[in-house]
C-alpha positions as CSV (number, residue, x, y, z in Angstrom):
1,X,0.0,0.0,0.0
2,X,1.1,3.5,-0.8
3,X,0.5,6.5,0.7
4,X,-1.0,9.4,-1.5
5,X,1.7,12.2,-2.6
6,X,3.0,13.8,0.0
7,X,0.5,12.1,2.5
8,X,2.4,10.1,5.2
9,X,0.9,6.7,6.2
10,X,2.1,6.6,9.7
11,X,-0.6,10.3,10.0
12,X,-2.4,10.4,12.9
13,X,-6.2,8.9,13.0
14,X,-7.6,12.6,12.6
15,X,-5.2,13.4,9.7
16,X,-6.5,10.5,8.1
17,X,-9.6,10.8,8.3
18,X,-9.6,14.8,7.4
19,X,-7.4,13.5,4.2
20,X,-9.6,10.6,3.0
21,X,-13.2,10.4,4.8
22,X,-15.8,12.4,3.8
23,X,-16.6,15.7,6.0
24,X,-19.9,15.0,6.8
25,X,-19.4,15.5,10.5
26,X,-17.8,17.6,12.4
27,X,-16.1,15.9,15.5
28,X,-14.5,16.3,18.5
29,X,-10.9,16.0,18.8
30,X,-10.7,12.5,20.8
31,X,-9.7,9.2,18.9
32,X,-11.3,6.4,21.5
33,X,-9.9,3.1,21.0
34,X,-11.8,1.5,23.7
35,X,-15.0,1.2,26.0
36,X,-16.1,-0.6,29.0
37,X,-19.5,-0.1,30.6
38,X,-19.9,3.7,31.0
39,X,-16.7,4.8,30.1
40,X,-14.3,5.5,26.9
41,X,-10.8,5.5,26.5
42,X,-8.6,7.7,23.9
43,X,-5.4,6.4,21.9
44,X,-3.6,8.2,25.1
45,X,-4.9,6.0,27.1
46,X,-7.1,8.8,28.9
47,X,-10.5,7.5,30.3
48,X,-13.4,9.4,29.7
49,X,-17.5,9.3,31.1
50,X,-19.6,9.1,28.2
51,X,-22.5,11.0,28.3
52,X,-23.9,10.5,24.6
53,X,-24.3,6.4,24.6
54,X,-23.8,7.0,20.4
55,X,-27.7,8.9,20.6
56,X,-29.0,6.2,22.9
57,X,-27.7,3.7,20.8
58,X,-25.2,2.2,24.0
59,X,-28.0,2.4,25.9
60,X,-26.4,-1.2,27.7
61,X,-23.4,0.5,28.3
62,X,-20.2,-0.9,25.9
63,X,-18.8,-4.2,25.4
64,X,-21.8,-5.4,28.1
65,X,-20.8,-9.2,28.0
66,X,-23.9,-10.8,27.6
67,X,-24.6,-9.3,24.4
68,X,-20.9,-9.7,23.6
69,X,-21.0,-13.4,24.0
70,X,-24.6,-13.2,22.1
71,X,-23.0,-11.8,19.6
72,X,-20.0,-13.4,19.6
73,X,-21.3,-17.3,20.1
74,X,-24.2,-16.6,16.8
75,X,-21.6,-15.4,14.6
76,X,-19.8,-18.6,15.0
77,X,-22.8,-19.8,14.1
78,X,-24.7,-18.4,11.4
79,X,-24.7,-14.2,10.8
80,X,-26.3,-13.7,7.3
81,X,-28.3,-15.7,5.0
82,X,-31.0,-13.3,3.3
83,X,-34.3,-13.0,3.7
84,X,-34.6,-16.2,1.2
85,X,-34.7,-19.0,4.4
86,X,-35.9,-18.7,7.5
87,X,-33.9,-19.0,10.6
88,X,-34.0,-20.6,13.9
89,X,-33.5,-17.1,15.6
90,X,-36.1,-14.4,13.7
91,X,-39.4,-16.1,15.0
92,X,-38.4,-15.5,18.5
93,X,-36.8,-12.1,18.4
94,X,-39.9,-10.6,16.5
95,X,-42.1,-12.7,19.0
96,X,-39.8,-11.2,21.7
97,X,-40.7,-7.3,20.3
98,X,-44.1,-7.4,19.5
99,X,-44.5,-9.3,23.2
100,X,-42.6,-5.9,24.8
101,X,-44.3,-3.7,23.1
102,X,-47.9,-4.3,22.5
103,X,-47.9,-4.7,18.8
104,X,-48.6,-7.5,16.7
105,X,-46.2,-7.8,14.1
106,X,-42.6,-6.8,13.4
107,X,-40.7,-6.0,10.7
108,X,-37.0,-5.6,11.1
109,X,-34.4,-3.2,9.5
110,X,-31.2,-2.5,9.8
111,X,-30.8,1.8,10.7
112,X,-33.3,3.8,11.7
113,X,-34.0,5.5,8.2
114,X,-34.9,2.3,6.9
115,X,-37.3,1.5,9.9
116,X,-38.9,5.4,9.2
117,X,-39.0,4.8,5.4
118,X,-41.3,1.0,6.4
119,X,-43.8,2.9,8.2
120,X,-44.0,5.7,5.7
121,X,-44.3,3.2,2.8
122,X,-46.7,0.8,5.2
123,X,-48.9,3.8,6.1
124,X,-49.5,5.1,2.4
125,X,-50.6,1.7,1.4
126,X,-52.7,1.1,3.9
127,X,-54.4,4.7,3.5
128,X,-54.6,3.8,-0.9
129,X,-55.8,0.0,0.3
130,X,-57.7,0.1,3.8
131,X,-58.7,3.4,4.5
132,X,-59.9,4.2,0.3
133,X,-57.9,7.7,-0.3
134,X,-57.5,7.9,-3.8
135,X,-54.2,6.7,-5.6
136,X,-51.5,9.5,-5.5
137,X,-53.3,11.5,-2.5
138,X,-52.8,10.3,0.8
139,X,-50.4,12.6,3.2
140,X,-48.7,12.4,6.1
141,X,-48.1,14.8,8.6
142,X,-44.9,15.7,10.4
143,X,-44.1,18.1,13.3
144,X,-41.9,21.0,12.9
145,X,-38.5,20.3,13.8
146,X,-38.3,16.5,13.3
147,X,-35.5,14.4,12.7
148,X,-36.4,11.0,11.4
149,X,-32.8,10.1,9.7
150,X,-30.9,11.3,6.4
151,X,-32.9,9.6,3.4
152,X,-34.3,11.6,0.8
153,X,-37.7,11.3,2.0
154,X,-36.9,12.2,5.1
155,X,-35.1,14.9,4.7
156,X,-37.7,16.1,2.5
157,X,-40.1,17.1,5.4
158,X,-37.6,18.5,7.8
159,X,-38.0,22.2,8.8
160,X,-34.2,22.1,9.1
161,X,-32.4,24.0,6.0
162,X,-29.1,22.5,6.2
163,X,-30.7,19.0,6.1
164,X,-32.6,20.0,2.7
165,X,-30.2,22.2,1.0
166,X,-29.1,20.9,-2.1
167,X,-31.1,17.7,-2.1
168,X,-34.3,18.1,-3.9
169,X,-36.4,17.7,-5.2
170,X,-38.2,16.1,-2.6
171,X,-40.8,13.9,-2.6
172,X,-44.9,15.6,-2.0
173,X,-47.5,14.2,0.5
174,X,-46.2,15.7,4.0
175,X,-47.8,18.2,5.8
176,X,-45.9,20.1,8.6
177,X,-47.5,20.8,12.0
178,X,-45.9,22.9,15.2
179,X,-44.7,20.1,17.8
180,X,-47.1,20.1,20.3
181,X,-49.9,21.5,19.1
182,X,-53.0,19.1,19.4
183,X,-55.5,22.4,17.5
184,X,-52.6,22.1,15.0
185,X,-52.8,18.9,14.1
186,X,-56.5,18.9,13.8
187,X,-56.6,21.2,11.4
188,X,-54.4,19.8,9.2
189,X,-56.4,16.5,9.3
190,X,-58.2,15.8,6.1
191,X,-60.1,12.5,4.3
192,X,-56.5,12.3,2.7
193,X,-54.2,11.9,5.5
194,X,-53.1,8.5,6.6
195,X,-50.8,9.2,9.3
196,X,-49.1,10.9,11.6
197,X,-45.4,10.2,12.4
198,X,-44.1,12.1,15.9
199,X,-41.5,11.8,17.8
200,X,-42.8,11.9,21.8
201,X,-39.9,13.5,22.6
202,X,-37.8,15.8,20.3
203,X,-34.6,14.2,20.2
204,X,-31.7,16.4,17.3
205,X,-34.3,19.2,17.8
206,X,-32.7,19.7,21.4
207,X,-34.6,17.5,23.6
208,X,-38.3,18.9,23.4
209,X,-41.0,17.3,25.6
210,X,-44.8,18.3,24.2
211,X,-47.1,19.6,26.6
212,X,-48.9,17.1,28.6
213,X,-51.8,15.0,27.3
214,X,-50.3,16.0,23.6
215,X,-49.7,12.7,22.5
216,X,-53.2,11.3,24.7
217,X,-55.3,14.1,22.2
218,X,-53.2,12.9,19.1
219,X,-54.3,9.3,19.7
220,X,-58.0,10.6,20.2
221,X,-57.8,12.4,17.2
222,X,-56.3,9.7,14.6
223,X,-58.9,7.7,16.3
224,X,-61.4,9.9,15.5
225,X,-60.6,10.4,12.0
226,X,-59.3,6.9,11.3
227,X,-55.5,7.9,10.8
228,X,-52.5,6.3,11.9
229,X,-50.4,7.6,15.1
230,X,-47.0,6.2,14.5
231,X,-44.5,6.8,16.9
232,X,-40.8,7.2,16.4
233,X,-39.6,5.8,19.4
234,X,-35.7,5.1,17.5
235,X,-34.3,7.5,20.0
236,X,-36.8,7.6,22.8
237,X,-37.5,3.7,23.3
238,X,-36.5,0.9,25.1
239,X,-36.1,2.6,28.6
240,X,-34.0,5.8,27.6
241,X,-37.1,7.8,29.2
242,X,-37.7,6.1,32.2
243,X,-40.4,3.4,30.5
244,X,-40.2,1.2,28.1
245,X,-41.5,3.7,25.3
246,X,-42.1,7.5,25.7
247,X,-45.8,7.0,24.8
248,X,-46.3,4.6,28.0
249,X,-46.1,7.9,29.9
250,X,-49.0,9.2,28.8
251,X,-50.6,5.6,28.3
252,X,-51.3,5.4,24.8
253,X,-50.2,2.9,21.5
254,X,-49.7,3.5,18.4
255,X,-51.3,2.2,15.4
256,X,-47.3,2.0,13.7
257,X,-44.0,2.0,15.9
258,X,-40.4,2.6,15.0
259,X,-37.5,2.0,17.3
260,X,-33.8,1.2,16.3
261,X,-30.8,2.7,18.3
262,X,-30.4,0.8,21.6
263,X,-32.3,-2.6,20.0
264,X,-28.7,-3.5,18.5
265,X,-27.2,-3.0,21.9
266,X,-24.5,-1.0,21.0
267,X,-22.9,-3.5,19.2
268,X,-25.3,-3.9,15.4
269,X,-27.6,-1.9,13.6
270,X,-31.3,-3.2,14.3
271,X,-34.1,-1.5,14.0
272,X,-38.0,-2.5,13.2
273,X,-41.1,-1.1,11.8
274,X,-43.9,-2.3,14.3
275,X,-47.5,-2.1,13.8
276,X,-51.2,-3.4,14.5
277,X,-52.2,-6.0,12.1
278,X,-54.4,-4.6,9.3
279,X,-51.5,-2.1,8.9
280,X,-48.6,-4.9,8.1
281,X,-50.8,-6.9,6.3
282,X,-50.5,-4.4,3.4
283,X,-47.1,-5.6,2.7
284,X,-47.2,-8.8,0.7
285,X,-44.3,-11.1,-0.8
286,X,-42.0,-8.8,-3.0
287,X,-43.1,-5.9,-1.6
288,X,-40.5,-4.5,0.5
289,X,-37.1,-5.7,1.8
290,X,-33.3,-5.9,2.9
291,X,-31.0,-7.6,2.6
292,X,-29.4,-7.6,6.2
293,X,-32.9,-7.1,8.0
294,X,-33.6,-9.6,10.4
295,X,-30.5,-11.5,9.8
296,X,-29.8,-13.8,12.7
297,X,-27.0,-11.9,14.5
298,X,-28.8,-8.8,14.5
299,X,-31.6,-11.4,15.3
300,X,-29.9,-13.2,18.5
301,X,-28.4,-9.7,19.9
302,X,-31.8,-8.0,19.1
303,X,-33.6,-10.3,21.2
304,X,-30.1,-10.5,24.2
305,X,-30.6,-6.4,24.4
306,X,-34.4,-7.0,25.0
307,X,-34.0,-9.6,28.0
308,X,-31.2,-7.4,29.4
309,X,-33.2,-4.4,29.3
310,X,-35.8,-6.4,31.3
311,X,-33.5,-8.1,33.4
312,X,-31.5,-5.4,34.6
313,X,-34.4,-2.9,35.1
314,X,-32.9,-0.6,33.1
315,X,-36.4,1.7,32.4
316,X,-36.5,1.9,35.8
317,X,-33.5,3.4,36.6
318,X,-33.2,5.3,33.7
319,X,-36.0,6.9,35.5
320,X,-34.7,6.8,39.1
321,X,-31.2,8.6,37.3
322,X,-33.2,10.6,35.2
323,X,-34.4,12.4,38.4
324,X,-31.1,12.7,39.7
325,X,-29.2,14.5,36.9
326,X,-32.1,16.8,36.6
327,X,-32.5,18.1,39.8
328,X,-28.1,18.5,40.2
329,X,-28.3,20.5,37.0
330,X,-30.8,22.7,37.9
331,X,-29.1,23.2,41.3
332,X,-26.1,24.5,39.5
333,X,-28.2,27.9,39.1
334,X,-25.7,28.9,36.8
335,X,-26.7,31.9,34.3
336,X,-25.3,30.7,31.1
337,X,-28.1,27.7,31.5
338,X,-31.1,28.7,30.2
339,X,-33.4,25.7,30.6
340,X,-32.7,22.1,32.0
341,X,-35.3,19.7,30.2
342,X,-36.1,15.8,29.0
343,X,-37.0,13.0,30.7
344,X,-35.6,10.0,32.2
345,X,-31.7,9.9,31.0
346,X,-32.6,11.8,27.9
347,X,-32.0,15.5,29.4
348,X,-30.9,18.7,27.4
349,X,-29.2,21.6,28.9
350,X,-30.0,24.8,26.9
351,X,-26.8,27.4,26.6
352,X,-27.4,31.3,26.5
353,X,-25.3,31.9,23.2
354,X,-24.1,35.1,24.6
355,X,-22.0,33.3,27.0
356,X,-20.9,30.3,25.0
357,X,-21.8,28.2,22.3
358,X,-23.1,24.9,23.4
359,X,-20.3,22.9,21.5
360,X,-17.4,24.9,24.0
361,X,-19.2,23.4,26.6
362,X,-18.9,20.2,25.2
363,X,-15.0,21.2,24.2
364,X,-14.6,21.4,28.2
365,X,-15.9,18.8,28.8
366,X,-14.0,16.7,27.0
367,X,-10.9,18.1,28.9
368,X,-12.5,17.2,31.5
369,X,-13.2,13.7,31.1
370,X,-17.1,13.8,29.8
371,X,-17.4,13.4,26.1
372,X,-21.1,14.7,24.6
373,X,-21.9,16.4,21.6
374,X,-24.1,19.6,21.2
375,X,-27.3,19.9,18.9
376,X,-27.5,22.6,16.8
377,X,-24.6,24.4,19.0
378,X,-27.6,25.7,21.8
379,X,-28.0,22.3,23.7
380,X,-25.8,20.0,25.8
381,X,-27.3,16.7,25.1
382,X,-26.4,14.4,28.1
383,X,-28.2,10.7,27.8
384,X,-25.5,8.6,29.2
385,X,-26.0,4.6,29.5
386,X,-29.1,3.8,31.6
387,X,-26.5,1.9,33.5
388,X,-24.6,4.7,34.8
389,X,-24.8,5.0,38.6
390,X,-25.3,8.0,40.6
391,X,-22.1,8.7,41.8
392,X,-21.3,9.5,37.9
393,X,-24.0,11.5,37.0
394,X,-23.1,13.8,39.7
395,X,-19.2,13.6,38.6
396,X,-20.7,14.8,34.9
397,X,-22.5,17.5,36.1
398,X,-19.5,18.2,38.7
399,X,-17.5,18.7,35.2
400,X,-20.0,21.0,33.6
401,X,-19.8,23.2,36.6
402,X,-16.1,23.3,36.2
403,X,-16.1,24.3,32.5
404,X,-18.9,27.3,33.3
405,X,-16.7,28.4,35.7
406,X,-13.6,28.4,33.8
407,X,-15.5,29.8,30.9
408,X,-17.0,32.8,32.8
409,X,-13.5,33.5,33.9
């Protein structure tokens, strides 16, 4: 192997990356080599408390060995045959989901995109085939300020401009409500729309909880007017909010359900489009696909992170820690926070930006052992493991007192 011109191979990770890797993100300077339970370590050797769990994906914490060894012992078995055969291990992860969550049938994906994109195709079908809108017409609405993933479609209906700049056209059929708004969202109900995909909580958008009862009146009104609530639970589910979905808190189900992140524990990407049964039954052989959906590793570790999250109680002390690194942040009292919000260990800390941008705080933090990443450089995102214990959440927030300090100074 040779190096490109005047491009040394022995560079450092960074270099490398800079030189060859497209710059798509924008990341902080740490190269982590390593990670154990709740913590990280850099090529220096420096340990670090990580506070981002990869969006909720390491929701388990890393390297948790019981997924490990489910990972490990199935891919000495069997990893990837297609869709073509069936498996000994699909029946009982999907058995396993739909069981969790209250649904009745499963369809797994591989990222989250792909589990957003089944329920957008699933609920237009079922609006043309169940519900009678005429070909061509049915719509969906969105919320303002969604994130749903980085596909076409998606980014078609985001409010955000960077996510759409340069990538149209996009394709019609979505209709845009404010997050939140219950009066909204009736209005923009007609005998065309098929769905509704919210997230319950606002995840990129800076962690934005609705209003009580939102999501209760959503449910009544896609009732009402035969329309499908699907949540998008890729961020929110499997404990990260102190239950096992964020629409348990306000006791409701969905007609459709997506969830991804945390369902590979850390380790795969899994994801599924769930949903009640007259809504999957629109999809029929040839219909829709992947390649690596359902395969049996993501299979057997899909269906390990599901017994652990049980198991270990992890929703409920997600909940228990969720209270804990609220109520220490707001006790900081500090003027550069503006608002402490979330729920469970999914918590935003909102930056004046006339004291600091929100990714300096995340710079400090870093040198001071906490990696996190900003969202749209106004909010600390800080959703560490659910099984982080609460002598670190208080040395996290410990170190975002620090860097305040040393920044007002």
């Amino acid at each position: 192997m040779t190096a490109h011109p005047g491009f040394p191979l022995e560079a450092s990770p960074i270099a490398l990356e800079e030189r060859y890797g497209a710059h798509n993100y924008h990341p902080l300077p740490v190269v982590l080599t390593r990670g154990q339970g709740v913590h990280l370590w850099d090529d220096q050797g420096r340990r670090y408390l990580d506070m981002m769990s990869a969006y909720s994906a390491v929701s388990f914490g890393h390297s948790h060995p019981q997924l490990v060894e489910a990972l490990v012992a199935q891919a000495r078995q069997l990893a990837v045959t297609s869709r073509a055969f069936h498996t000994d291990k699909l029946g009982a992860f999907v058995q396993r989901l739909c069981s969790a969550t209250g649904m009745d049938r499963a369809l797994p994906m591989n990222s989250g995109a792909e589990a957003v994109e089944t329920a957008l195709k699933a609920a237009r079908k079922w609006g043309y085939t169940v519900k009678g809108v005429p070909e061509g017409r049915a719509r969906i609405i969105v919320a303002a300020n969604n994130f749903a993933g980085r596909t076409t479609t998606i980014v078609g209906f985001s409010t955000e401009p960077q996510y759409r700049a340069g990538f149209g056209p996009f394709a019609p059929g979505f209709v845009t409500v404010p997050f939140g708004d219950a009066d909204a969202l009736e209005a923009a109900i007609t005998p065309d729309t098929v769905a509704f995909l919210v997230e319950p909580i606002q995840g990129e958008a800076g962690i934005v909880v609705p209003p009580a009862g939102f999501l209760r009146k959503a449910r009544e009104l896609c009732t009402r007017h035969n329309v499908l609530l699907i949540c998008d639970e890729i961020q929110t589910g499997l404990g990260r909010t102190g239950a096992l979905l964020a629409c348990d808190h306000e006791g409701i189900r969905p007609d459709g359900l997506t969830l991804g992140k945390a369902l590979g524990g850390g380790l795969l990407p899994v994801s599924a489009f769930l949903a009640r049964e007259d809504v999957m039954a629109v999809f029929t052989p040839g219909d829709h696909g992947s390649t690596f959906g359902g395969n049996p590793l993501s299979a057997a570790v899909g269906a390990a992170a599901l017994q652990l999250l049980e198991e270990e109680k992890l929703s409920q002390r997600a909940a228990a820690g969720g209270e804990t690194l609220m109520a220490e942040l707001r006790a900081l009292g500090h003027p550069a926070i503006r608002d402490v919000r979330g729920k469970g260990l999914l918590v935003g800390v909102e930056i004046d930006p006339a004291f600091a941008s929100a990714r300096v705080v995340c710079e400090g933090l870093m040198r001071e052992g906490v990696l996190t990443k900003d969202t749209h450089g106004t909010v600390v995102r800080l959703a560490p493991p659910l099984v982080i214990e609460p002598a670190q959440i208080t040395e996290a927030v410990q170190a975002l007192r620090r860097v305040l300090l040393s920044l007002a100074r």
